[in-house]
TORKOL-4160 file (C-alpha; in steps of 0.2 Angstrom, whole numbers, padded with zeros to 4 digits, m for minus):
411
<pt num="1" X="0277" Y="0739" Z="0381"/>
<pt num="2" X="0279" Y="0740" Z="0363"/>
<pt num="3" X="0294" Y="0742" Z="0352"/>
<pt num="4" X="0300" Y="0746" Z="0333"/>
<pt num="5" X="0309" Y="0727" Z="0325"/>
<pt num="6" X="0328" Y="0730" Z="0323"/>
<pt num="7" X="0340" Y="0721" Z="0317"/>
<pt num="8" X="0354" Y="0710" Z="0328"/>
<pt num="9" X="0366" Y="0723" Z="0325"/>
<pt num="10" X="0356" Y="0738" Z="0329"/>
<pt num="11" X="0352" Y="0728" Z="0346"/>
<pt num="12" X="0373" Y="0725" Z="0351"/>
<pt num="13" X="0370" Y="0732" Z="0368"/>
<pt num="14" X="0381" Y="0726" Z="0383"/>
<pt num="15" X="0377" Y="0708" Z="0387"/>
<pt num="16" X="0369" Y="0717" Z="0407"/>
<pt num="17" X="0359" Y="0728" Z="0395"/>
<pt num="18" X="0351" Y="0714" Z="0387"/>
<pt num="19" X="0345" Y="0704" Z="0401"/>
<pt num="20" X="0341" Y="0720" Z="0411"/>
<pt num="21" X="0331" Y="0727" Z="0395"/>
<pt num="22" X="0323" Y="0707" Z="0390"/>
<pt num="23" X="0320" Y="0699" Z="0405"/>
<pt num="24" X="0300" Y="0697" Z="0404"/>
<pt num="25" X="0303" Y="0692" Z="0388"/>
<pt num="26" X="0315" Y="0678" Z="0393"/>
<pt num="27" X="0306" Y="0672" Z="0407"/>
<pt num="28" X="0289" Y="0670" Z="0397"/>
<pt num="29" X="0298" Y="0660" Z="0384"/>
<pt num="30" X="0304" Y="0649" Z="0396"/>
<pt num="31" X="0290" Y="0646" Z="0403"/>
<pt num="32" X="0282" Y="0644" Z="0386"/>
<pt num="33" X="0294" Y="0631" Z="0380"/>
<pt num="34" X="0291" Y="0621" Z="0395"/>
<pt num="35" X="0271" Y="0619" Z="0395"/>
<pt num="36" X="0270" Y="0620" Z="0375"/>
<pt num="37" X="0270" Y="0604" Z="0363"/>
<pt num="38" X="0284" Y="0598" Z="0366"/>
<pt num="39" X="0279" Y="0594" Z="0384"/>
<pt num="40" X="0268" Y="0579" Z="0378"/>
<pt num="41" X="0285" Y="0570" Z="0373"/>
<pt num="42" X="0288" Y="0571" Z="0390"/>
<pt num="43" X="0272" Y="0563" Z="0399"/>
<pt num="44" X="0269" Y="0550" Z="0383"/>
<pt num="45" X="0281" Y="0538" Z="0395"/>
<pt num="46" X="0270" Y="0539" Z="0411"/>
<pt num="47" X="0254" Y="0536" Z="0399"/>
<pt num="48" X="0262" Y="0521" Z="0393"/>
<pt num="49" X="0256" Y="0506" Z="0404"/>
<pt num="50" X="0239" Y="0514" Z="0409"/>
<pt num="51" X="0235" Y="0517" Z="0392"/>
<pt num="52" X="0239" Y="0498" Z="0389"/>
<pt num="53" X="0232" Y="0492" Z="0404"/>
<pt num="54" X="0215" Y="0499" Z="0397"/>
<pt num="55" X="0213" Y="0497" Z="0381"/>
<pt num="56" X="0227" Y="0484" Z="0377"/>
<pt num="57" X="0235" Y="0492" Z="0364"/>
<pt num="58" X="0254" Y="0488" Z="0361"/>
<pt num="59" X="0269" Y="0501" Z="0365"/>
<pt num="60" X="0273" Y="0502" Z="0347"/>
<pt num="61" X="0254" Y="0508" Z="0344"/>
<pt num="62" X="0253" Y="0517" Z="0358"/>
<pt num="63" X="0270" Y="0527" Z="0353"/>
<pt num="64" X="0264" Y="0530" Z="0336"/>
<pt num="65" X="0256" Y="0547" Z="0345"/>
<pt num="66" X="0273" Y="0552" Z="0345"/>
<pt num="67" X="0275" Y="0550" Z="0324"/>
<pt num="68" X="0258" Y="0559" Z="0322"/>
<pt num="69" X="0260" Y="0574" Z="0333"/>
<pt num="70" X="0278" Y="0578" Z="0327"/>
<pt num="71" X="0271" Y="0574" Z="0308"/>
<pt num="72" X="0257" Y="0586" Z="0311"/>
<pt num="73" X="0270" Y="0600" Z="0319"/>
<pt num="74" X="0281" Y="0594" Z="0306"/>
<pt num="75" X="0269" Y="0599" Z="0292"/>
<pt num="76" X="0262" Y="0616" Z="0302"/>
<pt num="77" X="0280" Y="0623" Z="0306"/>
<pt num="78" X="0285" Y="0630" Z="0289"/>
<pt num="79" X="0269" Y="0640" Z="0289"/>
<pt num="80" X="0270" Y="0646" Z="0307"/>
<pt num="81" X="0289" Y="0649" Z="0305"/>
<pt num="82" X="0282" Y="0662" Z="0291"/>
<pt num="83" X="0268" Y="0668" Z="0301"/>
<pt num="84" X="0282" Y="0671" Z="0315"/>
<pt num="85" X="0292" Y="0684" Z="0301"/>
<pt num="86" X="0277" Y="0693" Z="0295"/>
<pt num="87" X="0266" Y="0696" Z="0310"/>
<pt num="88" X="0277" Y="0694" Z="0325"/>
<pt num="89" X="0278" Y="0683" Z="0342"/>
<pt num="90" X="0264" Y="0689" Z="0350"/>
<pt num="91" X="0250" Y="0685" Z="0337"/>
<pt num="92" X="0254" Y="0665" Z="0333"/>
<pt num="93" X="0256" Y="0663" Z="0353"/>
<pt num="94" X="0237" Y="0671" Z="0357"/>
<pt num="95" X="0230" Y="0661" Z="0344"/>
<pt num="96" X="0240" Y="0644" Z="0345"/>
<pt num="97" X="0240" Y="0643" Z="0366"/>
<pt num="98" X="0221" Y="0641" Z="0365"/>
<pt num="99" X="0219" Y="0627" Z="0351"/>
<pt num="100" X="0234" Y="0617" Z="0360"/>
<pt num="101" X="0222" Y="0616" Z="0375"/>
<pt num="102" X="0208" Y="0612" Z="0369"/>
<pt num="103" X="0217" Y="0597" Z="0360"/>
<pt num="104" X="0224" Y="0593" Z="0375"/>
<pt num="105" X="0205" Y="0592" Z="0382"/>
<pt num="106" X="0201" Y="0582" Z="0368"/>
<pt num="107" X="0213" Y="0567" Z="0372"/>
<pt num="108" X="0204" Y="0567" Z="0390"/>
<pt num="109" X="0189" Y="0562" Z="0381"/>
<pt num="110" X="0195" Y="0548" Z="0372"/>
<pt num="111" X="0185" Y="0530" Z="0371"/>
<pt num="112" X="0193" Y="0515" Z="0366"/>
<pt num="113" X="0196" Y="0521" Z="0347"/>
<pt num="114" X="0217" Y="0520" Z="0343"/>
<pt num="115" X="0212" Y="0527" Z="0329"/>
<pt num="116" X="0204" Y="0542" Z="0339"/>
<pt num="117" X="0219" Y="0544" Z="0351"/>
<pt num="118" X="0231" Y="0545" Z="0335"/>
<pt num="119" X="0220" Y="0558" Z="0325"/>
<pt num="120" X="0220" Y="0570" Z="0342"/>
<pt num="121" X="0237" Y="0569" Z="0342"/>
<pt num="122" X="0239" Y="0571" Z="0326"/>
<pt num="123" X="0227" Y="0589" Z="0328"/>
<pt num="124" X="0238" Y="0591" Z="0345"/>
<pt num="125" X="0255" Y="0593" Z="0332"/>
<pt num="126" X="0246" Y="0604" Z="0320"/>
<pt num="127" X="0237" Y="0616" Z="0332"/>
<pt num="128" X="0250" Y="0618" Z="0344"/>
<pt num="129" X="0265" Y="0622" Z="0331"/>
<pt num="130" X="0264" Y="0639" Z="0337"/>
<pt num="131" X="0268" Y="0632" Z="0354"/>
<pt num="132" X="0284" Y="0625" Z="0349"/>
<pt num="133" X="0302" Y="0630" Z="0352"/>
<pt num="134" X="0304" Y="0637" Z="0336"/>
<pt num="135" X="0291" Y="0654" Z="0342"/>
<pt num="136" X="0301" Y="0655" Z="0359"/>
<pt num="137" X="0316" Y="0655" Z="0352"/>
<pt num="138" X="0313" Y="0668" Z="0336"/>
<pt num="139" X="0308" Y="0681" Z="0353"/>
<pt num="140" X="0324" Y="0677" Z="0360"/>
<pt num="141" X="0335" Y="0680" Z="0345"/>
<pt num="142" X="0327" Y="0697" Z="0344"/>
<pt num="143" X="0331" Y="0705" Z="0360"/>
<pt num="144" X="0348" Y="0694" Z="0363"/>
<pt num="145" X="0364" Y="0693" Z="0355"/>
<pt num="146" X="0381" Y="0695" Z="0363"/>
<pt num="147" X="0372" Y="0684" Z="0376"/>
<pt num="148" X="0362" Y="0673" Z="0365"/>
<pt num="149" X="0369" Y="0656" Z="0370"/>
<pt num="150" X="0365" Y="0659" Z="0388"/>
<pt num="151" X="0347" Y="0666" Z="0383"/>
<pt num="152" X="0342" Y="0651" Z="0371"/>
<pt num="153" X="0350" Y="0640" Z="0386"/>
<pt num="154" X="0338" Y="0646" Z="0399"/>
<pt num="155" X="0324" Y="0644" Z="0384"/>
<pt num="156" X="0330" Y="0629" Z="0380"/>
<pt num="157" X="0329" Y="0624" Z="0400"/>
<pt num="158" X="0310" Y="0626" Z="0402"/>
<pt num="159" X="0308" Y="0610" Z="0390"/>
<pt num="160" X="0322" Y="0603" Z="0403"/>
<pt num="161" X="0313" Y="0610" Z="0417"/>
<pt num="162" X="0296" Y="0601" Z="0409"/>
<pt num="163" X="0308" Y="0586" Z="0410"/>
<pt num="164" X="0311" Y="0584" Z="0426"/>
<pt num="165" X="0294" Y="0591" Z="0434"/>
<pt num="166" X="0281" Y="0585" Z="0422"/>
<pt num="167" X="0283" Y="0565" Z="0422"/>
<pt num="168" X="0283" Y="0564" Z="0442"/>
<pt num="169" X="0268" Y="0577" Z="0444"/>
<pt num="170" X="0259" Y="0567" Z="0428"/>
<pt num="171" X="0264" Y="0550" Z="0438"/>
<pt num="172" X="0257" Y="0555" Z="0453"/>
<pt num="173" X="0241" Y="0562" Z="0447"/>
<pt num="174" X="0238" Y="0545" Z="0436"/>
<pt num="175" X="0240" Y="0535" Z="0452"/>
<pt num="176" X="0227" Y="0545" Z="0461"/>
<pt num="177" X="0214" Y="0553" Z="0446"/>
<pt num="178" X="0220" Y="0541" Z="0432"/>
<pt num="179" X="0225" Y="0544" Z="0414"/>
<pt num="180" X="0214" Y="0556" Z="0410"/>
<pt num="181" X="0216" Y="0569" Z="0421"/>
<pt num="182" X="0236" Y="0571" Z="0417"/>
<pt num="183" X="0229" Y="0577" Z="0400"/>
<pt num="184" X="0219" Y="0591" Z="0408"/>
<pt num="185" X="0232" Y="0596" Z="0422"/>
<pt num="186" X="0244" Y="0598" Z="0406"/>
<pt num="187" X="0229" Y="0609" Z="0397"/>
<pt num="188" X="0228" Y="0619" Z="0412"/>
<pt num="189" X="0247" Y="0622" Z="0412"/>
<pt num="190" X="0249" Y="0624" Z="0392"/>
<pt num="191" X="0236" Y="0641" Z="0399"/>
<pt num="192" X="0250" Y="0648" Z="0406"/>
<pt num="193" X="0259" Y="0658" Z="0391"/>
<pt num="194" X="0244" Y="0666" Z="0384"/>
<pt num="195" X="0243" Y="0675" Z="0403"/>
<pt num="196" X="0263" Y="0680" Z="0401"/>
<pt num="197" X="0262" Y="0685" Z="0385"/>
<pt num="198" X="0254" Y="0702" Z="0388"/>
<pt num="199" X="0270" Y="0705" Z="0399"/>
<pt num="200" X="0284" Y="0700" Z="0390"/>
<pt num="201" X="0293" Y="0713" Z="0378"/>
<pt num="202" X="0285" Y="0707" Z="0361"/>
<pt num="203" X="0286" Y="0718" Z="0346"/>
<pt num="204" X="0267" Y="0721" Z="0340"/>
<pt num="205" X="0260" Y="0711" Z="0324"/>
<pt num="206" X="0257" Y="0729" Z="0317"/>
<pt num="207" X="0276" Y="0735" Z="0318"/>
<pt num="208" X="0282" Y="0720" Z="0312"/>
<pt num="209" X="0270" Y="0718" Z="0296"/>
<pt num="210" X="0277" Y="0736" Z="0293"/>
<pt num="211" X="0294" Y="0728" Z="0293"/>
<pt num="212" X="0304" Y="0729" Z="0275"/>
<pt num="213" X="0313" Y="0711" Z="0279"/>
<pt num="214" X="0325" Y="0715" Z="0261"/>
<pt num="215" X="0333" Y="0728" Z="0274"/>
<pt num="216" X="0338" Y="0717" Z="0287"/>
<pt num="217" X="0355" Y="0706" Z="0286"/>
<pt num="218" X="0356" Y="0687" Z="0284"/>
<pt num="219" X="0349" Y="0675" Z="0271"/>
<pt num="220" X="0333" Y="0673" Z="0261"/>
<pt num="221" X="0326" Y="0657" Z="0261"/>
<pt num="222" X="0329" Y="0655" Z="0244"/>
<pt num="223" X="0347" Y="0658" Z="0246"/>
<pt num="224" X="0350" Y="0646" Z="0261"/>
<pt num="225" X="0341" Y="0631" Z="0253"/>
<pt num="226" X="0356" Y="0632" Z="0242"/>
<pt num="227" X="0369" Y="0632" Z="0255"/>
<pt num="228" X="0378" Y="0616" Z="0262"/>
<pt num="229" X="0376" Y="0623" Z="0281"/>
<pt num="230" X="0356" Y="0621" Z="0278"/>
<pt num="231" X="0357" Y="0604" Z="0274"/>
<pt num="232" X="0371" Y="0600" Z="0286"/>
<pt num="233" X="0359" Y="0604" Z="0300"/>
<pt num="234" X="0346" Y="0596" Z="0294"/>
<pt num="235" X="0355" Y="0580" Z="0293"/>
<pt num="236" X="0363" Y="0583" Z="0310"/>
<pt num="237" X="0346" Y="0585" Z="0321"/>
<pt num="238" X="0336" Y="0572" Z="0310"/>
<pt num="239" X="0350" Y="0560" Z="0317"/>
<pt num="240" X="0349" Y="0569" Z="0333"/>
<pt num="241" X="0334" Y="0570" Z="0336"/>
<pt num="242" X="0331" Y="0551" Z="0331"/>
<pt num="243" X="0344" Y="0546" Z="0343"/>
<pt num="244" X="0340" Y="0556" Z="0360"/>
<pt num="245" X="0322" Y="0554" Z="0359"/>
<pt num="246" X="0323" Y="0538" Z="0354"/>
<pt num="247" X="0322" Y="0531" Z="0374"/>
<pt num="248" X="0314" Y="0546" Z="0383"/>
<pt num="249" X="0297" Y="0538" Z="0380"/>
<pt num="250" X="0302" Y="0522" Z="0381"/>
<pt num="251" X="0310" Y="0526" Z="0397"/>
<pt num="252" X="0297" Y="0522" Z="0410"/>
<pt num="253" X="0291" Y="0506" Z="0402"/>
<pt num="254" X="0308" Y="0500" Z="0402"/>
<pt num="255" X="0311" Y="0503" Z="0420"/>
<pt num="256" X="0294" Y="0495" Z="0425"/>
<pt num="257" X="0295" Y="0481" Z="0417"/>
<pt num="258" X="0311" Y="0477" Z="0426"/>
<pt num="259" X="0300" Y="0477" Z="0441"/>
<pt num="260" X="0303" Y="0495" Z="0447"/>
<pt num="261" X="0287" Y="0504" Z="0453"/>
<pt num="262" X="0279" Y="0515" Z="0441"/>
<pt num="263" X="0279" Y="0530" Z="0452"/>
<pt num="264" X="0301" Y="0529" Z="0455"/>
<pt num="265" X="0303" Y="0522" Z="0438"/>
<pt num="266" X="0293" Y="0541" Z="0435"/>
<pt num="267" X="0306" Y="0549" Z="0445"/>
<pt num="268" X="0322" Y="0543" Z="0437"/>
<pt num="269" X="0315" Y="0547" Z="0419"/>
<pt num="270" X="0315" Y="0563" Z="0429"/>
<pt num="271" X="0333" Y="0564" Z="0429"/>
<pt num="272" X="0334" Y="0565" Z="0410"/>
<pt num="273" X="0325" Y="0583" Z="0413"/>
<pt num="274" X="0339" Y="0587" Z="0428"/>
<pt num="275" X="0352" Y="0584" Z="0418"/>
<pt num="276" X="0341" Y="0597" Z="0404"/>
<pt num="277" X="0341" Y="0607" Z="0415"/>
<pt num="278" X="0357" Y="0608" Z="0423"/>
<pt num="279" X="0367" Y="0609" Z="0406"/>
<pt num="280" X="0356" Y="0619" Z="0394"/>
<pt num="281" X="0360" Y="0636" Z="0403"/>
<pt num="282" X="0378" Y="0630" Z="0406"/>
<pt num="283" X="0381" Y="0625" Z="0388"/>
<pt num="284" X="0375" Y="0641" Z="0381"/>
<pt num="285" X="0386" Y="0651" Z="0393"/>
<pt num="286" X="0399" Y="0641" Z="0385"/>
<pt num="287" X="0392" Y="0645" Z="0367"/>
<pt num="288" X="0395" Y="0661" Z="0371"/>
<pt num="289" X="0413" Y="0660" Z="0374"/>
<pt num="290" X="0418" Y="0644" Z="0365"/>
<pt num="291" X="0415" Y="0639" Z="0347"/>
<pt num="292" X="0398" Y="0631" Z="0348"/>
<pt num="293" X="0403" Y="0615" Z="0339"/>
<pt num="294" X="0415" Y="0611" Z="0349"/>
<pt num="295" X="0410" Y="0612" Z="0363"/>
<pt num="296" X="0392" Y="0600" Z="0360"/>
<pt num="297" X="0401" Y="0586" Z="0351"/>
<pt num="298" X="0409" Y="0579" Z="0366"/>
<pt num="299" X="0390" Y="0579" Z="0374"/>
<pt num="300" X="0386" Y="0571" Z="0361"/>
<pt num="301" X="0397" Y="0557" Z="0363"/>
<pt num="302" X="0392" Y="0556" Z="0382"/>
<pt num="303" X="0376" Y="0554" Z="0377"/>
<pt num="304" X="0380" Y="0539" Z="0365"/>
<pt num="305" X="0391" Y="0532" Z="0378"/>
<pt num="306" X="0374" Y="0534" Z="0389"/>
<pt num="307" X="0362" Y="0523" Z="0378"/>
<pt num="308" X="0377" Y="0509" Z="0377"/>
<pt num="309" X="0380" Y="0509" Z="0397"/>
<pt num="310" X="0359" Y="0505" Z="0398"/>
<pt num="311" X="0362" Y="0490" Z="0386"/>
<pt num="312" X="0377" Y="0484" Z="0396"/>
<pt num="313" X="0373" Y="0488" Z="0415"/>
<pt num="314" X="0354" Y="0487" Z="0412"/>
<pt num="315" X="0343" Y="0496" Z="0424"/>
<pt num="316" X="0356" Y="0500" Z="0437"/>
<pt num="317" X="0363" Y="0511" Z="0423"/>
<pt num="318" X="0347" Y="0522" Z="0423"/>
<pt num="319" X="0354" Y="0535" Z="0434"/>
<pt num="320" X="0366" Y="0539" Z="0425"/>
<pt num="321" X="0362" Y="0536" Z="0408"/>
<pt num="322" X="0346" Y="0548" Z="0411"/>
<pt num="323" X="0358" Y="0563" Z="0414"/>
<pt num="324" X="0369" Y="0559" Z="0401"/>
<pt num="325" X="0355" Y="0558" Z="0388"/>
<pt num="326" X="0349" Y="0575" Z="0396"/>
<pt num="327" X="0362" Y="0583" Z="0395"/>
<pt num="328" X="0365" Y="0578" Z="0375"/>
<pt num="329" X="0347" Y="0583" Z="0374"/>
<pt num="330" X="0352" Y="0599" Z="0381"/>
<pt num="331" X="0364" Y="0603" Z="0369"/>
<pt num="332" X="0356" Y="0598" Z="0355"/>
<pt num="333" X="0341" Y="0612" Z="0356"/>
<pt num="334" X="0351" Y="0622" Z="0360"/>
<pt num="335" X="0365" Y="0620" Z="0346"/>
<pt num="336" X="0350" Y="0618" Z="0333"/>
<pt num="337" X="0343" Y="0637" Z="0338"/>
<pt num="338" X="0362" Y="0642" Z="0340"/>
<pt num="339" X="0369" Y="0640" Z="0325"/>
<pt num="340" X="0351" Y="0643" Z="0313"/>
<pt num="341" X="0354" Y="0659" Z="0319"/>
<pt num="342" X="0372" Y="0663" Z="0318"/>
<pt num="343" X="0372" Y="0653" Z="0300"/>
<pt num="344" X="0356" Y="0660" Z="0294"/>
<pt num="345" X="0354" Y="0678" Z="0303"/>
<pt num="346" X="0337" Y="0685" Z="0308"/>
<pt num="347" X="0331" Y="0690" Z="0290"/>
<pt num="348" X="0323" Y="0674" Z="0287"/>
<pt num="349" X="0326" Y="0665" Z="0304"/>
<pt num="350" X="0307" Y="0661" Z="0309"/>
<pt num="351" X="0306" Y="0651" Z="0290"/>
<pt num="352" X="0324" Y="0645" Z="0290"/>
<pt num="353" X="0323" Y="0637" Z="0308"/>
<pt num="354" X="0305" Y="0631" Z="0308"/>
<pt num="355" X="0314" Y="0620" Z="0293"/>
<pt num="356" X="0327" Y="0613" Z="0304"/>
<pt num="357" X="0316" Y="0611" Z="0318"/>
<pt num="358" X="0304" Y="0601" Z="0307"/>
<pt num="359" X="0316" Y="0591" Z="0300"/>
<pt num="360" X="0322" Y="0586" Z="0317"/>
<pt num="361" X="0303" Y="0585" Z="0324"/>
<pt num="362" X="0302" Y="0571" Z="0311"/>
<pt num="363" X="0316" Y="0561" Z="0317"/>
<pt num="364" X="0312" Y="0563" Z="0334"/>
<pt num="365" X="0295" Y="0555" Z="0331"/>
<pt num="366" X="0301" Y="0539" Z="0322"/>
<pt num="367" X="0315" Y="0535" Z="0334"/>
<pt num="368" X="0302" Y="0531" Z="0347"/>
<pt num="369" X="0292" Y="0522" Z="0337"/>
<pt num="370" X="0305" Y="0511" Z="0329"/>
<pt num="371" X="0308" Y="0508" Z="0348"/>
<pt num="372" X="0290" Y="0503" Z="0351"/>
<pt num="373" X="0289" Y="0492" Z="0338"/>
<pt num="374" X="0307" Y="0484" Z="0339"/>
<pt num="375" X="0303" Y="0480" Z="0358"/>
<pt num="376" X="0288" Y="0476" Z="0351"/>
<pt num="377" X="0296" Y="0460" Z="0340"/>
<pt num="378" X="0311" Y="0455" Z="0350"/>
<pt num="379" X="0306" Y="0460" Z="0367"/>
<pt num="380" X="0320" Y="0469" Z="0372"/>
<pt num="381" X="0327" Y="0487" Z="0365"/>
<pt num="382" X="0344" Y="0483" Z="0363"/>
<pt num="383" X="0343" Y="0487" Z="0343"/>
<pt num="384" X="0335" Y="0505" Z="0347"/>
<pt num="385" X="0349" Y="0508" Z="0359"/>
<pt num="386" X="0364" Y="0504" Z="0346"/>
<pt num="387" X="0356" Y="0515" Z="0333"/>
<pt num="388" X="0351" Y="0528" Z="0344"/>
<pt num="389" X="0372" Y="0528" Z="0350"/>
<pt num="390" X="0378" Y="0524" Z="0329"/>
<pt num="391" X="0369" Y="0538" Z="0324"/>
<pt num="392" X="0373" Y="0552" Z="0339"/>
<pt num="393" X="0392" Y="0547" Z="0331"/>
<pt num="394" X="0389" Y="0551" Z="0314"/>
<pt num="395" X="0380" Y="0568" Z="0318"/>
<pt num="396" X="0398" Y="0572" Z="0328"/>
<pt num="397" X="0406" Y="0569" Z="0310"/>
<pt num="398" X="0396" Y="0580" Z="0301"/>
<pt num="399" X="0396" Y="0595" Z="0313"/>
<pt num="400" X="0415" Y="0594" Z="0311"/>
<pt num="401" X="0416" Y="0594" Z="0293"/>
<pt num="402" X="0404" Y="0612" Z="0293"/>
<pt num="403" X="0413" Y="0628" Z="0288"/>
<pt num="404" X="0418" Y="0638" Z="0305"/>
<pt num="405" X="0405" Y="0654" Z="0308"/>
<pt num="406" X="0407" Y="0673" Z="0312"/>
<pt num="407" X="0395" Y="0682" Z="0323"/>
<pt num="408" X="0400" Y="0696" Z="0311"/>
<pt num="409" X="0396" Y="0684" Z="0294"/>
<pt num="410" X="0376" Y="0686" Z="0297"/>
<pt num="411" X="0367" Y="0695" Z="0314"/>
């Protein structure tokens, strides 16, 4: 099914219209977001150990996977984000799903090399940009707006969804094929959304070269670089996403080594993707009704509050503290997509928000990797814990001092 680009406004249809009109688009996004790049964030933690035990490399080391991948998305993203405006959707995805797997492959092959296992990671972040968020989210923000929150929520829930399923099925399959074969059950699911993207309702490349983007309303690029909100949400989710990824690969490691079994200590980290899962659709149903800010900065908090109760209680906090950081995480994706598009409108979104996103990538690679090596040097991650809960405050402030939007400022 093939249609003609319109703009936000042109699309103000009743929000049942848009979910009855979107729907394949929506569920292949989802699904997307869950099995794309951002997955390996997820099943890092259950490679930990065994990737120690075999090669005895150190967490620290071993986390800087985490740094390279998100460097190399980093550095790709503004160039996909502009591929993403000029050709559309469905080109970057049915060019990036097949580099991501075979990257994926790749790491099953690896030798003893750190070295080795860092550059494929690194090759990982730059070939799988186009798997990232940032794609699934630029379809969304073209067929949704009245219901927009709710639609980047259930987006937003397939990396929640990837959350809680991916580290007890990758835990599992290490116990019983080892290491390697979690990196080729993830290539065989990272498949997936080349499959769906034939059935979702993606605007051809051809229609959307054709596109005059100088008619269509929001901000350039040029003028939102030169607007405080641009850099206001770049600071915000490079604190962020320092602070809530800081423990989700760290998660694991820390259970185990206070004598929980590998495969439950895999479980509970699972409950950082249940509590994904549970608040991402609820909080964008709220963003719908509620001014966005408001309504994540408490989260925020919560999650701070989270990483504080895992330095105090310890282990037996884990339950809890897994949801709470979840449910942060939650809010965090799906505020950053949120409010990109209601502050920068759809004219340059793909550029704008592959900037945000990248900025953000970056701090969620060197919060985990300060955490490795801190644990590293004192043996416990009590400094990465405090940080992680100083910094989730300060990006509270900051989202509270940004100007109020209007749906009706930029579509």
């Amino acid at each position: 099914m093939t249609h003609a680009v319109t703009s936000d406004v042109q699309k103000a249809a009743p929000s049942s219209g848009e979910f009855r009109r979107s729907w394949p688009t929506l569920i292949f996004s989802t699904i997307g977001a869950g099995v794309g790049l951002s997955a390996l964030g997820y099943i890092l933690g259950t490679l930990v150990v065994p990737l120690q035990t075999e090669f005895g490399w150190g967490r620290g080391e071993i986390n800087l996977a985490s740094l390279v991948s998100s460097l190399g998305l980093a550095a790709a993203l503004p160039f996909v984000g502009r591929f993403l405006d000029r050709f559309g959707v469905k080109r970057v995805v049915m060019v990036s799903v097949p580099l991501f797997v075979i990257a994926m492959i790749l790491l099953s092959t690896l030798t003893s090399s750190l070295a080795t296992f860092l550059s494929f990671y690194a090759v990982a972040g730059i070939l799988g940009a186009g798997t990232s968020a940032v794609t699934y989210s630029k379809a969304v923000v073209e067929e949704f707006d009245r219901r927009r929150g709710i639609a980047l929520g259930i987006v937003a829930g397939g990396l929640g969804a990837a959350g809680l399923v991916l580290p007890p099925l990758m835990g599992v399959v290490i116990a019983d094929s080892g290491w390697r074969a979690a990196y080729l059950v993830m290539a065989l699911l990272a498949a997936l959304p080349f499959v769906l993207v034939f059935f979702a309702r993606l605007t051809p490349p051809s229609a959307v070269a054709a596109v005059d983007r100088s008619t269509l309303p929001g901000l350039t690029l040029r003028l939102a670089i030169r607007r405080r909100e641009f850099w206001s949400l770049c600071v915000v989710f490079f604190l962020l996403g320092w602070a809530l990824l800081t423990m989700i690969p760290h998660f694991v490691p820390l259970l185990i080594d206070s004598g929980v079994d590998p495969v439950q200590a895999a479980f509970l980290s699972s409950l950082v993707g249940a509590g994904t899962v549970i608040a991402r659709p609820v909080i964008g149903w709220l963003f719908d009704r509620f001014y966005a800010t408001y309504v994540a900065v408490p989260l925020f908090l919560a999650a701070a509050l989270g990483c504080l109760l895992l330095l105090w209680a310890g282990p037996g906090a884990a339950p809890l503290t897994a949801l709470l950081i979840g449910i942060g995480f939650g809010a965090e994706i799906d505020l950053m997509s949120y409010l990109s598009s209601r502050y920068f409108g759809p004219r340059a979104f793909g550029a704008l928000y592959s900037l945000v996103y990248s900025v953000f990538m970056i701090g969620s690679a060197f919060g985990p990797v300060f955490a490795g090596f801190a644990f590293d040097g004192t043996g416990s991650y009590t400094i990465p814990l405090i940080l992680a809960a100083v910094m989730m405050g300060i990006a509270a402030v900051i989202l509270l001092t940004l100007p109020r939007f209007s749906r009706a400022d930029v579509r």
